[in-house]
C-alpha positions as CSV (number, residue, x, y, z in Angstrom):
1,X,125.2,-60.1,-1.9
2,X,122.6,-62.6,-2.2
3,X,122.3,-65.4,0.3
4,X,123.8,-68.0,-1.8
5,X,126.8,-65.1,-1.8
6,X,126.6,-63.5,-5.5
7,X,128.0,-60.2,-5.1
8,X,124.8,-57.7,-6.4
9,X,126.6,-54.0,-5.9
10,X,126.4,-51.3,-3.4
11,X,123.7,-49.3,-1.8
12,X,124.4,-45.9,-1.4
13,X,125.3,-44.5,2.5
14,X,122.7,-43.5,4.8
15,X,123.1,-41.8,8.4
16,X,122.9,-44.3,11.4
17,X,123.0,-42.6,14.5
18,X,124.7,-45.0,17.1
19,X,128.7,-44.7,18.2
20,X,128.3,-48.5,18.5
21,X,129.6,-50.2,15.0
22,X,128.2,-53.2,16.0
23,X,124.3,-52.2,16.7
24,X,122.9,-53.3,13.3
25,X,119.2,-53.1,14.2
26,X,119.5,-49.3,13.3
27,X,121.4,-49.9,10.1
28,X,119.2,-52.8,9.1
29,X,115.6,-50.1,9.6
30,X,117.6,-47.0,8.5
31,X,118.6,-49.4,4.9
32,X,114.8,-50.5,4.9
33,X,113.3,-46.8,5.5
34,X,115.9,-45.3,2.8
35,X,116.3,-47.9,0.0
36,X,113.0,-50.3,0.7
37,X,115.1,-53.5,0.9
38,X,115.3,-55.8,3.7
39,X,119.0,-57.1,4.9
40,X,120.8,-59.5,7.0
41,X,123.9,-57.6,8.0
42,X,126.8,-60.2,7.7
43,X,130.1,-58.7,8.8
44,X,132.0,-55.3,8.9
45,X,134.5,-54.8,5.6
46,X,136.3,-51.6,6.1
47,X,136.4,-48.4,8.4
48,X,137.0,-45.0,7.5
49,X,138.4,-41.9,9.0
50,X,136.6,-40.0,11.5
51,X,135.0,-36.4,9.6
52,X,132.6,-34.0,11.3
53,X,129.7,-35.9,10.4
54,X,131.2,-39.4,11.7
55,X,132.7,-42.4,10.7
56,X,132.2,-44.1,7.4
57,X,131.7,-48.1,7.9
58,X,131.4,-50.4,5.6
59,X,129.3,-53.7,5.6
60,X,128.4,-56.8,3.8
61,X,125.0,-57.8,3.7
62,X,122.6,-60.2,2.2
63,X,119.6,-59.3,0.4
64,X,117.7,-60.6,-2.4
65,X,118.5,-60.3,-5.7
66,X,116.6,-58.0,-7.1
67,X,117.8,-55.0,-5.0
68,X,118.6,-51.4,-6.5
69,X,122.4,-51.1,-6.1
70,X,125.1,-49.6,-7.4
71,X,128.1,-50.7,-9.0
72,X,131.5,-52.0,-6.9
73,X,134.2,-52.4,-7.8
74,X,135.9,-54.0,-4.2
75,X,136.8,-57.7,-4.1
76,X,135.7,-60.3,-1.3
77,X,138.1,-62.3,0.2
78,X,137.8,-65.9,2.5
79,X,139.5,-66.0,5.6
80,X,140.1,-69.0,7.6
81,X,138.9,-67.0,11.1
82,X,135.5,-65.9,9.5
83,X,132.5,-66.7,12.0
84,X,130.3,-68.9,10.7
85,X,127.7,-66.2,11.4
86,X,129.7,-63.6,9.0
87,X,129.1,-66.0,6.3
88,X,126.5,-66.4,3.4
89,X,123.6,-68.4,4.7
90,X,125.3,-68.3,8.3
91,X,122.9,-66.1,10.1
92,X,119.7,-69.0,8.3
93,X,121.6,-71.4,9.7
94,X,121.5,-70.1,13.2
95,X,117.7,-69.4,13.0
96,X,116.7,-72.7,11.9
97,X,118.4,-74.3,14.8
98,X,116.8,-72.3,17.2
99,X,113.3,-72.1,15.7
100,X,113.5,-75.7,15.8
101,X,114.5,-75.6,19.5
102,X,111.3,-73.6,20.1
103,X,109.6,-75.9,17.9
104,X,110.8,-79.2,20.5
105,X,110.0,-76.9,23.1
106,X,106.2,-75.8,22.1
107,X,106.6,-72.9,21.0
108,X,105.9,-71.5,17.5
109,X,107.6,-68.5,16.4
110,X,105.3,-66.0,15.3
111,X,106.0,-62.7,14.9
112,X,109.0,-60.0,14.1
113,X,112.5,-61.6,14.2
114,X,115.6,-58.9,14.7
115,X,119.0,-58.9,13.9
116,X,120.1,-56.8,17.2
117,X,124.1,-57.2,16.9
118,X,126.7,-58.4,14.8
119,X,130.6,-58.4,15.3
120,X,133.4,-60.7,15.9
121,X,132.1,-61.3,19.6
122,X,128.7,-62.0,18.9
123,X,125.7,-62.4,16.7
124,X,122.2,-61.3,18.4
125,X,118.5,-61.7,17.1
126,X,115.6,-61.0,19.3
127,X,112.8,-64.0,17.9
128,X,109.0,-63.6,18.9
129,X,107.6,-66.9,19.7
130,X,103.9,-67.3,21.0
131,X,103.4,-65.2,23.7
132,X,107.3,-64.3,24.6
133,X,110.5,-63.3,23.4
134,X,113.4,-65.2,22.9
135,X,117.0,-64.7,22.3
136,X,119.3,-66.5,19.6
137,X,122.9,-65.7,20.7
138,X,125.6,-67.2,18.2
139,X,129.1,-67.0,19.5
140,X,133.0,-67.1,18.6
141,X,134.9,-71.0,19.3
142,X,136.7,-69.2,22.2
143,X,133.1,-67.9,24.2
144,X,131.6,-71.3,23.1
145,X,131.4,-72.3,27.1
146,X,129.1,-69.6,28.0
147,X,126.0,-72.0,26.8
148,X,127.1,-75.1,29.3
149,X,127.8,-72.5,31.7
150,X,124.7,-71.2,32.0
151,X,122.9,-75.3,31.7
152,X,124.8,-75.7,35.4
153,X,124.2,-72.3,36.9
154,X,120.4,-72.5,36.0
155,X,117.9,-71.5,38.4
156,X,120.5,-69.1,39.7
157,X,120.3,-65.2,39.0
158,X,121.3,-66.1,35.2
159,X,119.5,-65.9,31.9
160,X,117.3,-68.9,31.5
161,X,118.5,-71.0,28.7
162,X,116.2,-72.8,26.1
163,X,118.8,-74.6,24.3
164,X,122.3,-74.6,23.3
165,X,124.6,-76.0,20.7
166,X,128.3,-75.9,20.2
167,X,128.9,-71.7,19.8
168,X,124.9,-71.1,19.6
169,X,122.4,-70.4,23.1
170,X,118.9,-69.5,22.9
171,X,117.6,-67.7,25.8
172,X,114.4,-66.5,27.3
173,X,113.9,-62.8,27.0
174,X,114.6,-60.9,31.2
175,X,112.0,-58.2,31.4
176,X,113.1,-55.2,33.4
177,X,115.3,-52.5,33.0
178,X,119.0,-52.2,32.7
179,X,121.2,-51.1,35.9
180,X,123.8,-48.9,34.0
181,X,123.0,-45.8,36.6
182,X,122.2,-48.0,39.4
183,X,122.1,-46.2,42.9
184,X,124.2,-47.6,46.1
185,X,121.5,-49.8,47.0
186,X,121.1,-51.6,44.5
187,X,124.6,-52.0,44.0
188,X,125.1,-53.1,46.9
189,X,123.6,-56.0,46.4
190,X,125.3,-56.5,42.9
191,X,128.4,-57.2,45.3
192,X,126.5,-59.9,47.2
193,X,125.5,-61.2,43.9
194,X,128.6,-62.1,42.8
195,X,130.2,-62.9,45.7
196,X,127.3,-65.5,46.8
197,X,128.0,-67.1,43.2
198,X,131.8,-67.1,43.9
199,X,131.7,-68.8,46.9
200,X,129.4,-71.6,45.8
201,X,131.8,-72.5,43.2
202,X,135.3,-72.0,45.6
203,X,137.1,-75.0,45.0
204,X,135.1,-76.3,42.3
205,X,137.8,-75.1,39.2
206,X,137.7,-78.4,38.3
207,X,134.6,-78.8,37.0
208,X,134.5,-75.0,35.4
209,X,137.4,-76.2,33.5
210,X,136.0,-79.0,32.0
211,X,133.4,-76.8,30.8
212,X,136.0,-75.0,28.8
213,X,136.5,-71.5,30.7
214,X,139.5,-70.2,30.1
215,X,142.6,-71.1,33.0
216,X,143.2,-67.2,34.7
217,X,144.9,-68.6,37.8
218,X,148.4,-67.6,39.0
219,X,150.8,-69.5,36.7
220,X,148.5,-69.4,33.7
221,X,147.6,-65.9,33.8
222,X,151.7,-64.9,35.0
223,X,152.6,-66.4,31.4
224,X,150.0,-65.1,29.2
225,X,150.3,-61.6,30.6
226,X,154.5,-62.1,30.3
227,X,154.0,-63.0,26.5
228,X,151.3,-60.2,25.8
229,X,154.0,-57.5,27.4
230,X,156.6,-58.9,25.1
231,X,154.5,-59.2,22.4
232,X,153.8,-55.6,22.6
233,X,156.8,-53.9,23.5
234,X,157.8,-52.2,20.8
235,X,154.2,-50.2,20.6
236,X,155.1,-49.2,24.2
237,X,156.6,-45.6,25.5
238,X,159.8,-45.8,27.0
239,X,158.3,-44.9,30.5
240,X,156.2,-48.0,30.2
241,X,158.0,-50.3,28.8
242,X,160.6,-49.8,31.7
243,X,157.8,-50.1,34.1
244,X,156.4,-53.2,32.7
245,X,159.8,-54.7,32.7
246,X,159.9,-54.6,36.4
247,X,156.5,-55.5,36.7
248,X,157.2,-58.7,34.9
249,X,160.4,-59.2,36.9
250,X,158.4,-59.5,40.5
251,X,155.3,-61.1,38.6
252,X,155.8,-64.8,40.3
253,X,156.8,-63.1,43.9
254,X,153.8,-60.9,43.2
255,X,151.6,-64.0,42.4
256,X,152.9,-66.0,45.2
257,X,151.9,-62.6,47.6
258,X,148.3,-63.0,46.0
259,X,148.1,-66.9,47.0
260,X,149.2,-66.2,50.5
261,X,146.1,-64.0,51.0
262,X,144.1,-66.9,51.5
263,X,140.7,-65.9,48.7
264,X,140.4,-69.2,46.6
265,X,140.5,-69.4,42.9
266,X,136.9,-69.6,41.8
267,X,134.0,-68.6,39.4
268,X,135.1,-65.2,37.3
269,X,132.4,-63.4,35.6
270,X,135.2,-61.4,33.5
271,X,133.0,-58.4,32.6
272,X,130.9,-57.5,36.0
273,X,129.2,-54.1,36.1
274,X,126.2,-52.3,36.8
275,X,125.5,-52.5,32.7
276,X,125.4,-56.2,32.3
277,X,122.5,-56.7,35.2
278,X,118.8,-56.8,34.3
279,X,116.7,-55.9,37.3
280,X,112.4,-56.8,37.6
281,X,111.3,-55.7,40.5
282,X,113.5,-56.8,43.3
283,X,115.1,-59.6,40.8
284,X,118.4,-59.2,39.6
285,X,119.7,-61.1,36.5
286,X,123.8,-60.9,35.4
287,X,124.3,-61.4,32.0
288,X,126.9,-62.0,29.5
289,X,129.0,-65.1,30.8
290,X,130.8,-65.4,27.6
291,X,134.0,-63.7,29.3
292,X,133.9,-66.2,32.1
293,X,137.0,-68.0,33.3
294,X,138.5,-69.1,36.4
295,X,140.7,-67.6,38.8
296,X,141.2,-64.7,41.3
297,X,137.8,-63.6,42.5
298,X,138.7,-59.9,42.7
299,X,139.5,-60.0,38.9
300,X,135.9,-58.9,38.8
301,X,135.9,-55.7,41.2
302,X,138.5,-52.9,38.9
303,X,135.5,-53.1,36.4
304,X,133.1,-52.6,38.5
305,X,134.3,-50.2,40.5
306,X,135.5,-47.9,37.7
307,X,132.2,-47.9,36.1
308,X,130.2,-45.9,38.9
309,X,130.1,-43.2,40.8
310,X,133.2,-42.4,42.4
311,X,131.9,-41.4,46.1
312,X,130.4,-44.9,47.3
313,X,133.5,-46.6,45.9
314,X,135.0,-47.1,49.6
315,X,131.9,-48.3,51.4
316,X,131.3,-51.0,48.0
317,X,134.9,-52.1,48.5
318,X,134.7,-52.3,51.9
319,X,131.0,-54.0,51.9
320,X,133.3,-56.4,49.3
321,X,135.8,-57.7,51.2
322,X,134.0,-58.3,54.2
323,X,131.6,-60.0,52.4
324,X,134.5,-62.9,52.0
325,X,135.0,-63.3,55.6
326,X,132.5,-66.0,56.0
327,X,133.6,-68.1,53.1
328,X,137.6,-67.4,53.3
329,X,138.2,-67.2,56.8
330,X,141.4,-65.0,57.8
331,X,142.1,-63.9,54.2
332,X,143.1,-60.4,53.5
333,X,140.8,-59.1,50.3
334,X,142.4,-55.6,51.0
335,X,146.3,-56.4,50.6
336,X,144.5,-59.2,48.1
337,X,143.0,-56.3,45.8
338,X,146.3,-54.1,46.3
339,X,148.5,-56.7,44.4
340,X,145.7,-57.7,41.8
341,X,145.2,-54.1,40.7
342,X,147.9,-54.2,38.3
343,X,147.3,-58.0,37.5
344,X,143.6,-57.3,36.6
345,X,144.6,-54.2,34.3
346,X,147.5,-56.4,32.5
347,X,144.9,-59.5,32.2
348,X,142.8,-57.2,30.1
349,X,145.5,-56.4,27.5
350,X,145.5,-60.7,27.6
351,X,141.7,-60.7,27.0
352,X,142.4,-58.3,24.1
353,X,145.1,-59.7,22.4
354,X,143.3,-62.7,22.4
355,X,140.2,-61.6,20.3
356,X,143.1,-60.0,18.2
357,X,145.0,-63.4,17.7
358,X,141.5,-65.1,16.6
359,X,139.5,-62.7,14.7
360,X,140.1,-62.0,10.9
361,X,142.3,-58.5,9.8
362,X,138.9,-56.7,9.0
363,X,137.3,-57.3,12.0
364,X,140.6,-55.4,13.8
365,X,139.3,-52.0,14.2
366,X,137.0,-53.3,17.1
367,X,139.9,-54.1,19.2
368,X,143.2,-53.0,17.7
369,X,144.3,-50.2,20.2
370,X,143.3,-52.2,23.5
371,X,146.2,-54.6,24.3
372,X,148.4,-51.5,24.4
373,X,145.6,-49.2,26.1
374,X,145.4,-51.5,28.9
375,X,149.6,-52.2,28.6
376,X,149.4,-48.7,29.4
377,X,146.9,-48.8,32.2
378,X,149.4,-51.4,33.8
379,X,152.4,-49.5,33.5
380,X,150.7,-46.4,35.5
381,X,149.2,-48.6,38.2
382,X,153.0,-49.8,38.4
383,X,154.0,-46.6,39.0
384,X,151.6,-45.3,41.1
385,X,152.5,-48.1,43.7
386,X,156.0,-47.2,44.0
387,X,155.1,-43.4,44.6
């Protein structure tokens, strides 16, 4: 479609390789190598089945008129939960606002600007501006807090924001290398990372609150994670469902169990793993606070710990909860991370059910198998506990 949204047609398939339906720079070069027309990917329309050559997706995309498509016959739809950045003109509108924060800032964009990603979590362009790199970031209502979040955390081992309005951030670009395969060292000091930041802000819920994280503590969390079992049930096997039953029975006794081990309520990162660090040199960087909120702070070790190598697991863990010692004197991380095991697996199927509940029917396929996934992650923790 044109920017002003009058459907043009169809350009014929091309091959992208990436598993990731949501990395457009590839589809947006592989479209300009194939059919010579330059695009703004807007949103995803339809998935198709997997074949031996991959999976068929389907996009909507602006381009200028002009463009050698082909007929189509499909029909486009509103939908109340569309993005702003899924619709015509959206992903201008973002680009203005933060070319005119460069502008206030001194800075005169100048070079290539790249649409990175684009799903119903995020929209990503990579802007060159004088002598640097920036990053536009446009965001779903519900992630909208990750911009003041990073304004109060600044000059701590965050991205360093240039600007941010309502859903929209614009960030300086963090040279260095990603830390998916990071060795024990290094993670190490991932651990201290996080648990520095956590104890800085123990006993400060309050003011994360008012930024507009999301509530994860006991009695919220209890009855979202009650609702999203209920909710679910009938998608369950009969193995979990009873298992989840008595999970949800001994959820408050359970809850109260975690209070009594004496680790405050605090600063969640809500995705922390080796993958969402930037290292430069001996500088570390955490990224992504979109999935912040406020609660437990072992909520963040199952991810972390399940995305590495399994032998220095113990020592990490162990390195972990000692590290808590000084700032929670007498608490008991171990029984603490025990109890939150199955907690932290159900509060995932929460997290999912949630993009579910907000995102429009098209945008589904991202996500639609995940409540139950980690329903069923629950239920076998469950069991494994009772032997």
């Amino acid at each position: 479609m044109t920017p002003e949204g009058a459907v043009l047609g169809a350009l014929p398939a091309v091959p992208i390789a990436t598993p990731w339906w949501q990395d457009i720079a590839p589809v947006v070069e592989a479209v300009r190598a194939a059919h010579g027309v330059a695009i703004t990917v807007l949103r995803m329309l339809a998935v198709g089945e997997l074949g031996p050559s991959g999976i068929e997706i389907t996009y909507l995309a602006e381009a200028e008129s002009g463009a050698a498509t082909e007929p189509w016959d499909g029909a486009l739809d509103s939908h109340p939960l569309r993005l702003s950045y899924a619709k015509p003109g959206g992903p201008a509108a973002d680009l203005r606002w933060a070319k005119s924060v460069l502008r206030d800032q001194g800075l005169t964009p100048n070079g290539p600007v790249t649409q990175v990603r684009t799903w119903n979590l995020s929209s990503l362009w990579r802007i060159q501006a004088a002598d640097q790199a920036v990053w536009l970031k446009a965001v779903p209502p519900f992630f909208a807090h990750e911009g003041r979040l990073l304004e109060v955390l600044a000059g701590g081992p965050v991205p360093s924001l240039l600007g941010h309005e309502g859903s929209r951030v614009l960030m300086r670009e963090i040279a260095g290398e990603d830390c998916y395969d990071a060795a024990e060292p290094l993670l190490s000091r991932m651990v201290d990372l996080l648990v520095g930041l956590q104890s800085a802000w123990a006993g400060r819920t309050d003011e994360l609150l008012r930024l507009g994280l999301p509530d994860w503590r006991g009695p919220a969390l209890g009855a979202a994670i009650g609702e999203v079992i209920a909710r679910n049930a009938a998608g369950l096997t009969h193995e979990d469902r009873i298992s989840l039953e008595g999970f949800t029975a001994g959820l408050p006794e359970r809850l109260a169990d975690l209070a009594g081990c004496g680790l405050p309520d605090t600063l969640v990162h809500g995705d922390f793993h080796p993958g969402n660090f930037r290292r430069r040199g001996e500088t570390l960087t955490l990224l992504d606070w979109g999935d912040s909120g406020v609660g437990h702070p072992l909520l963040d070790q199952p991810a972390f710990l399940t995305r590495i190598a399994e032998e220095p697991v113990p020592r990490l863990r162990e390195q972990w909860h000692a590290a808590w010692s000084p700032a929670a004197p007498g608490s008991d991380p171990d029984r603490a991370a025990t109890l939150l095991a199955p907690i932290a697996a159900a509060r995932q199927a929460v997290i999912y059910q949630g993009f579910l509940d907000r995102i429009e029917p098209s945008e589904h396929p991202y996500h639609r198998d995940d409540p139950l996934d980690w329903l069923g992650r629950t239920a076998s923790i469950i069991r494994a506990e009772q032997g």
